[in-house]
C-alpha positions in Angstrom: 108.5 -111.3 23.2 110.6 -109.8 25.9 110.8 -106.3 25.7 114.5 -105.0 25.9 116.4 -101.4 26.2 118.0 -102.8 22.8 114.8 -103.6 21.1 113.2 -100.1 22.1 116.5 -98.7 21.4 117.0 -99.6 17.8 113.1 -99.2 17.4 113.2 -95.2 17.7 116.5 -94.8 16.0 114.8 -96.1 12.6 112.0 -93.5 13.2 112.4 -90.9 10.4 113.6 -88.0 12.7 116.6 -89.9 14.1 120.4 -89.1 13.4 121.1 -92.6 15.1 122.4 -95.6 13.7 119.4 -98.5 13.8 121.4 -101.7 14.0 123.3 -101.4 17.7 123.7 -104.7 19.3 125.2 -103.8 22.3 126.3 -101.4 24.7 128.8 -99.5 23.2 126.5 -99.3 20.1 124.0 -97.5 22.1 123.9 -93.8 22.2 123.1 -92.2 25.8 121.1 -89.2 24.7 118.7 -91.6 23.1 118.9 -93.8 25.7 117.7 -90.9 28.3 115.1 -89.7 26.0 113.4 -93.5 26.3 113.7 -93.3 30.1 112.5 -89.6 30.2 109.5 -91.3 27.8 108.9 -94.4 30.1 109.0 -92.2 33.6 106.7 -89.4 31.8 104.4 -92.3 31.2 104.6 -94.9 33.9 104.0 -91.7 36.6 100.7 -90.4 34.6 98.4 -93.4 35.3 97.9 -96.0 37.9 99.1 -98.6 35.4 97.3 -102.4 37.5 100.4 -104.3 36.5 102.4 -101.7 38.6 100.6 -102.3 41.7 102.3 -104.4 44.7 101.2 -105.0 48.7 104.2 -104.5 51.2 103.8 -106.5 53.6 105.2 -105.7 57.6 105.0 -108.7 60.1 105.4 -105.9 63.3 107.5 -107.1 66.3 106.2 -105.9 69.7 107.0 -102.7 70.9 108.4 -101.8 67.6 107.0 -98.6 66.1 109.1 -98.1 63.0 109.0 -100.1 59.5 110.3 -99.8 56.0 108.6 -97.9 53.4 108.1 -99.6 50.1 109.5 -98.3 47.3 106.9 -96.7 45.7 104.2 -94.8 46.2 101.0 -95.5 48.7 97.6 -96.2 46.9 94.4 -94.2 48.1 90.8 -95.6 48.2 87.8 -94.0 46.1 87.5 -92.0 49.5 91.3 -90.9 49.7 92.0 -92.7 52.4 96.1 -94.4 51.9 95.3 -98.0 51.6 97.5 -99.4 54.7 95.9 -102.1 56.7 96.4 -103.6 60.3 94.3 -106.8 60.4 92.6 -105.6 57.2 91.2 -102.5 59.1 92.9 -99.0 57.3 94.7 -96.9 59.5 94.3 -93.3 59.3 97.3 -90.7 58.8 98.5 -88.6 61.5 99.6 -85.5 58.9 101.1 -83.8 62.2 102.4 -86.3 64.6 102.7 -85.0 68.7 102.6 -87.2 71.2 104.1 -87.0 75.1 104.1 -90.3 75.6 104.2 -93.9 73.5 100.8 -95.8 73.7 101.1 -99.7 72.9 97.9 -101.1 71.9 96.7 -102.5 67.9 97.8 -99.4 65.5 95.3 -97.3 64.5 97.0 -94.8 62.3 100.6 -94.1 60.9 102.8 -91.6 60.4 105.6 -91.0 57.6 109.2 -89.8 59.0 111.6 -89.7 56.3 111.7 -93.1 54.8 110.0 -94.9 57.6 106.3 -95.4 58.6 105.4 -95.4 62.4 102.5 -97.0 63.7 100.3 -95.5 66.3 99.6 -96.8 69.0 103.1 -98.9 69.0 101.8 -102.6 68.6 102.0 -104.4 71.5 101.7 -108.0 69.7 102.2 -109.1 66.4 100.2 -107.7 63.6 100.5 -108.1 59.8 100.3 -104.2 58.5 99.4 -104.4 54.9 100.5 -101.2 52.3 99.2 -101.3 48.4 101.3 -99.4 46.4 102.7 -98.5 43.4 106.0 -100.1 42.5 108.5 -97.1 41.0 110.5 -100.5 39.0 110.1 -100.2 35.5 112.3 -103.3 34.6 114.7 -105.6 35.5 118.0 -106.9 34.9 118.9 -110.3 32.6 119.9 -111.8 35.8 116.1 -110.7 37.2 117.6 -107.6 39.6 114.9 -104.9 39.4 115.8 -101.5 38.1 114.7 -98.1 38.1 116.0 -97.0 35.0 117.2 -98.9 31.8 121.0 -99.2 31.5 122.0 -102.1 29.7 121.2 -103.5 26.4 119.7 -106.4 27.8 117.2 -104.7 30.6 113.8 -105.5 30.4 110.9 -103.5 30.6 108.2 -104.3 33.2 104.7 -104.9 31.0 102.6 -107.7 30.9 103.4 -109.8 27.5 99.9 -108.8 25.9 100.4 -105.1 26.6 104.4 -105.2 24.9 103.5 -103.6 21.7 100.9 -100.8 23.3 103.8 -99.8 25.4 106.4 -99.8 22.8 104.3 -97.7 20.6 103.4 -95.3 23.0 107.0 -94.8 24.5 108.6 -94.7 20.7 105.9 -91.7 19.7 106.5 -89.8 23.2 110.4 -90.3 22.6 109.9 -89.0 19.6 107.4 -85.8 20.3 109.8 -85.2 23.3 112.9 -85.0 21.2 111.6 -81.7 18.9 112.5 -78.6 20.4 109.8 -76.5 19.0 105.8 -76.5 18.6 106.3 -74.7 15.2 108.2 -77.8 13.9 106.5 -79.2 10.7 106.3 -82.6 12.5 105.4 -81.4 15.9 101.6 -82.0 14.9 101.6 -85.5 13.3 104.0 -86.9 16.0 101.6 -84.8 18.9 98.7 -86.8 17.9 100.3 -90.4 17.6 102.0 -89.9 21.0 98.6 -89.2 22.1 96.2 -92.0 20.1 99.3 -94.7 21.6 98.9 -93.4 25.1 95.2 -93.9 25.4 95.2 -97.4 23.5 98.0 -98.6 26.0 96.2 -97.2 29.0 92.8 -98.2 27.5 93.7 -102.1 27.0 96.1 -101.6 30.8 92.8 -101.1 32.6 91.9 -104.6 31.6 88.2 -106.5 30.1 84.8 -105.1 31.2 86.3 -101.9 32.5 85.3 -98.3 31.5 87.6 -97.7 28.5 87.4 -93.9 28.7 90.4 -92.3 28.7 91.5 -88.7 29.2 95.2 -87.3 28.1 
């Protein structure tokens, strides 16, 4: 089962809080306040936990005497320590948090420092050096035609979640869409809906974290 915008879609319009129609088979069909409310519901989730099948190595082949790299697009892992997981030669470079230097050293990178959407290495690399970067990918699907996407458009979009994890993740962004979309705690349902949003969230991230892993999860 490939999970699409339209299946997710037509999934929370037959909850019974919905004033949508349940049987949209394409664009048109599809109502964009409940399609923002399933984004708002993915981002809300994908952002809360370090989700494995969203991490991703960027990988920078550096060219002599260049300083200045790409960033991926996502955001930088940290170690148990908190140091950012980016490698030259498998060695982790430290982050310069305020960068001021009178002169440009080239030598094997040591440490890095982010300016705007670039990272610098320091000292420049005077040879070539593979500069690894773990991170976490902000994609949460792709297109039919496989272009990846940061927000679900199109009827056909898919979300990204490994197969086996497709029916946590629908469950827990259906019940979040759904808690999200009452406007008041004091609503007779806010209750009922609070706690399935909450028991889906844990099972998705519980069975995310993978076999022979501590299962404990906190909201």
């Amino acid at each position: 089962m490939t999970l699409t915008l339209l299946d997710l879609y037509n999934t929370a319009a037959s909850q019974e809080w919905a004033m949508y129609d349940n049987d949209a088979s394409s664009d048109s069909e599809m109502e964009d306040s409940l399609v923002l409310a399933l984004n708002k519901a993915i981002l809300e989730i994908y952002s809360s936990y370090e989700f494995p099948f969203r991490e991703r190595t960027h990988l920078i082949l550096t060219v002599p005497h260049i300083n200045e790299y790409d960033m991926p697009n996502g955001l930088i892992k940290r170690d148990k320590a908190g140091n950012y997981l980016v490698k030259s030669n498998s060695a982790l470079l430290k982050l310069i948090e305020k960068p001021s230097f009178e002169k440009t050293c080239c030598d094997i990178p040591e440490s890095f420092y982010i300016q705007g959407d670039k990272i610098v290495l320091y000292p420049t690399p005077c040879v070539k050096t593979l500069v690894t970067i773990d991170y976490l990918t902000l994609v949460i699907g792709e297109t039919a035609s496989g272009e990846e996407i940061y927000t679900l458009k199109n009827s056909n979009d898919k979300l990204m979640v490994p197969a086996h994890l497709e029916t946590l993740a629908k469950e827990a962004i259906i019940t979040r869409t759904m808690l999200n979309s009452i406007a008041s705690e004091t609503d007779e349902n806010f209750s009922a809906y609070k706690k399935q949003s909450e028991k889906a969230y844990k099972l998705f991230v519980k069975y995310a974290k993978g076999v022979g892993t501590d299962k404990a999860v906190k909201w």
